[in-house]
KEPAVO-884034 format. One record per residue: residue number from 1; residue in three letters; chain; z, x, y of N, C-alpha, C, CB in turn. Coordinates in steps of 0.001 Angstrom, whole numbers, plus 500000, padded with zeros to 6 digits. Glycine has a CB too. Layout:
<nodes>
NODE,NUM,ALA,A,Z,X,Y,Z,X,Y,Z,X,Y,Z,X,Y
...
</nodes>
This chain:
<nodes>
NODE,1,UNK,A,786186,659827,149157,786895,661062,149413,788136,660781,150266,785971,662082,150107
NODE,2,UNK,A,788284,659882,151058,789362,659600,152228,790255,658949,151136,788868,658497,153744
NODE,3,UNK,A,789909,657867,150476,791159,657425,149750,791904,658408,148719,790785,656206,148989
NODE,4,UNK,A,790932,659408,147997,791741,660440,147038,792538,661621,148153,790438,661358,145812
NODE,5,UNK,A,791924,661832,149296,792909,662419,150269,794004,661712,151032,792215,662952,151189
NODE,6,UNK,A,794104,660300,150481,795340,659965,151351,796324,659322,149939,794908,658607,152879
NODE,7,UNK,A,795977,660142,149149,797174,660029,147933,798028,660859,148144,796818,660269,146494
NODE,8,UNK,A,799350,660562,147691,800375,661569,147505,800226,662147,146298,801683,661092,147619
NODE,9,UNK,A,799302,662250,145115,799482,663001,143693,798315,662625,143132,800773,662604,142716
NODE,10,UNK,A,797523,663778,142588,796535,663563,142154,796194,664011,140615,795852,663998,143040
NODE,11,UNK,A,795443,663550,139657,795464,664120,138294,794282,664494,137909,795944,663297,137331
NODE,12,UNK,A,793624,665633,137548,791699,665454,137022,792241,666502,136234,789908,665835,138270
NODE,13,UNK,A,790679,666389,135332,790579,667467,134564,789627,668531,134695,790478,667070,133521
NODE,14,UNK,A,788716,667999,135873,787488,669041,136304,786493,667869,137523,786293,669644,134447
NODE,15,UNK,A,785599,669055,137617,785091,668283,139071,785090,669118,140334,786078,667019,139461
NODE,16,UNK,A,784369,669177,141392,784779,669362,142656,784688,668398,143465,784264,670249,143157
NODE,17,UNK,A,784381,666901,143080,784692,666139,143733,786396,665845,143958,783936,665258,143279
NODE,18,UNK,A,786836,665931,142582,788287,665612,142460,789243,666790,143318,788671,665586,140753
NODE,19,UNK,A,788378,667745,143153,789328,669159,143394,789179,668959,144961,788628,670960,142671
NODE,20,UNK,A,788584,668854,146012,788288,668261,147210,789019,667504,147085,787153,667845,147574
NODE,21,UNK,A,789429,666266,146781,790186,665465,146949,791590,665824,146943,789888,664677,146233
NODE,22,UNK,A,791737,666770,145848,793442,667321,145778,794079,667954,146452,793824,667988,144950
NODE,23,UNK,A,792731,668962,147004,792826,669718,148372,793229,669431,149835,791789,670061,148550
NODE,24,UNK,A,792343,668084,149917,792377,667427,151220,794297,666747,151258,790856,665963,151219
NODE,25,UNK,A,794806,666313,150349,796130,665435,150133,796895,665999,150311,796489,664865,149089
NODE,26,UNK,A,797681,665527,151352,798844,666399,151776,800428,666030,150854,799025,666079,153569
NODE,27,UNK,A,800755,667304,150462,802155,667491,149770,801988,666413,147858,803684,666553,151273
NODE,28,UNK,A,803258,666305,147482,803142,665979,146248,802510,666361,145094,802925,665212,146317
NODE,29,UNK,A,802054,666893,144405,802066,666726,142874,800610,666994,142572,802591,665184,142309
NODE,30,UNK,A,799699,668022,141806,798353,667774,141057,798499,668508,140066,797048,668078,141723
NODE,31,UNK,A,798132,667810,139160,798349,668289,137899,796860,668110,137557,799504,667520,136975
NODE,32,UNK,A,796357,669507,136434,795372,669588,136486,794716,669704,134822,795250,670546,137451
NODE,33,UNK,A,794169,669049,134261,794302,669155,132621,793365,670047,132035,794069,667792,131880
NODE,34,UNK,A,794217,670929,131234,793614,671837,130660,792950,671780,129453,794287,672584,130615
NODE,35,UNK,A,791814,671556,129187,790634,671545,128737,790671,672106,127300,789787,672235,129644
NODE,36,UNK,A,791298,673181,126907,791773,673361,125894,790529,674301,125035,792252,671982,125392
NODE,37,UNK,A,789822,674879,125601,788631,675435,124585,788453,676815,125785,786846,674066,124260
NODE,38,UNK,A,789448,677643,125541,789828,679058,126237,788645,679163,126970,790122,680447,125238
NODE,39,UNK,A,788434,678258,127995,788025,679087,129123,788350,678639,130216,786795,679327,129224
NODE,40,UNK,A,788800,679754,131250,789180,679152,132613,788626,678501,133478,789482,679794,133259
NODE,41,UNK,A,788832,677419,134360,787952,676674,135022,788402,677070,136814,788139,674944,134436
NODE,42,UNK,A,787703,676785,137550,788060,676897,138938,789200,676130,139716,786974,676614,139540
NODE,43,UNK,A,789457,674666,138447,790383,674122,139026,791634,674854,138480,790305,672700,138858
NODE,44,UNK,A,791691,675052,137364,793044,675943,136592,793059,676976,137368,792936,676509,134929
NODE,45,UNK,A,792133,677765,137941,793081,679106,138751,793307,679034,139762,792673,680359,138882
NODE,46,UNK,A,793480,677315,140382,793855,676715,141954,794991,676291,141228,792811,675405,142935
NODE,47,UNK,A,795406,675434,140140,797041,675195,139689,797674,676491,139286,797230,674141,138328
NODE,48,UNK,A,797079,677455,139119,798109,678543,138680,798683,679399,140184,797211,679747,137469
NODE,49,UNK,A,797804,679143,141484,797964,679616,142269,798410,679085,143518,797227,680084,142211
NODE,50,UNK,A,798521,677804,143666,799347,677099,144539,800510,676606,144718,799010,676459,144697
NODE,51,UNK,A,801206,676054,145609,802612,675323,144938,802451,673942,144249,803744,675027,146129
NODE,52,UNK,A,803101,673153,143973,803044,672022,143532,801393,671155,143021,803790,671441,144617
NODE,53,UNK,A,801085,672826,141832,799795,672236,141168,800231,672945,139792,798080,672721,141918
NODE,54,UNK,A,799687,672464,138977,800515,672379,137445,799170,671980,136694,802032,670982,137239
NODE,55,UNK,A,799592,673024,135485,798834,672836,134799,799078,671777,133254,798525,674083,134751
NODE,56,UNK,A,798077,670854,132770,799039,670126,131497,798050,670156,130698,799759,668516,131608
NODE,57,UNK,A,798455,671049,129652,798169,671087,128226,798282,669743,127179,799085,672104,127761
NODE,58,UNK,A,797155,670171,126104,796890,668516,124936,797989,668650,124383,795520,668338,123531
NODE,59,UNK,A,799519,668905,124840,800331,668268,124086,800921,667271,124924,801223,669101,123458
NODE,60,UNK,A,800751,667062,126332,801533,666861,127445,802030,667824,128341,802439,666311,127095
NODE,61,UNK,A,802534,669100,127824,803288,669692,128864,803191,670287,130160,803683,670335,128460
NODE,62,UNK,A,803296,670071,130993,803467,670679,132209,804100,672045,132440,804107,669860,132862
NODE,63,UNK,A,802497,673107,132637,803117,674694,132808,802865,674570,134394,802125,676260,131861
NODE,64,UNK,A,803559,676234,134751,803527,676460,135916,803922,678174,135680,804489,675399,136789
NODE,65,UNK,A,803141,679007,136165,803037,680396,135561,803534,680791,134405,803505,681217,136269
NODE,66,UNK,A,802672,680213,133444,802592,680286,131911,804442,679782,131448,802015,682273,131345
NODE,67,UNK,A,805103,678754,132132,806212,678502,131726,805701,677128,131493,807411,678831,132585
NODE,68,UNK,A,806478,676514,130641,806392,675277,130085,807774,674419,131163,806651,675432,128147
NODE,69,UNK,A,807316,673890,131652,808547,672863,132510,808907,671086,132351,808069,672947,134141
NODE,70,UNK,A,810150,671344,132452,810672,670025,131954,810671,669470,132904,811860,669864,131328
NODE,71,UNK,A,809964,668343,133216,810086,667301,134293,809936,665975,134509,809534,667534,134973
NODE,72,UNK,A,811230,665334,132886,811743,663866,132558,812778,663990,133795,812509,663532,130781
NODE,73,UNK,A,812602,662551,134036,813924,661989,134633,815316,662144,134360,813886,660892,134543
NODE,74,UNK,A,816079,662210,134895,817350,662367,134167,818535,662172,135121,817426,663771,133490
NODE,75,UNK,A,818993,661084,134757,819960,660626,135349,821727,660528,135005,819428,659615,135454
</nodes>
C-alpha cells in the first residue's frame, strides 16, 4: 500500500485495494478503466467526481464529464 501511495499516477480497473492506493497518492493522474458492460462501479463515480481522475474507455480514450479528451503530446 505505501509504494502505490507514493506514486505520482496510478491506473486500475477495479479493486479497493487499488482505489486506496489512488487515494492515498498525492497529485498527478488516475485513470480508471471502464469495464465496459453498463454498470457503474465505485471506482468510476470517484473518476467522474474528482480532479485529475479520468475515466478510459475500450477504445483508449480518456473522458472526463462524459467529454472525450485529447491528451497526445504535442509539440
Amino acid at each position: 500500500m505505501a509504494l502505490l501511495a507514493a506514486c505520482n499516477h496510478s491506473i486500475f480497473a477495479y479493486g479497493t485495494y487499488a482505489l486506496t492506493g489512488a487515494l492515498l497518492a498525492q497529485g498527478g493522474y488516475t485513470i480508471v478503466f471502464d469495464i465496459g458492460n453498463n454498470t457503474i462501479t465505485k471506482e468510476m463515480q470517484f473518476a467522474s467526481a474528482l480532479p485529475g481522475w479520468y475515466l478510459m474507455n475500450s477504445k483508449g480514450e480518456l473522458t472526463y464529464e462524459d467529454k472525450i479528451l485529447d491528451l497526445t503530446m504535442r509539440s
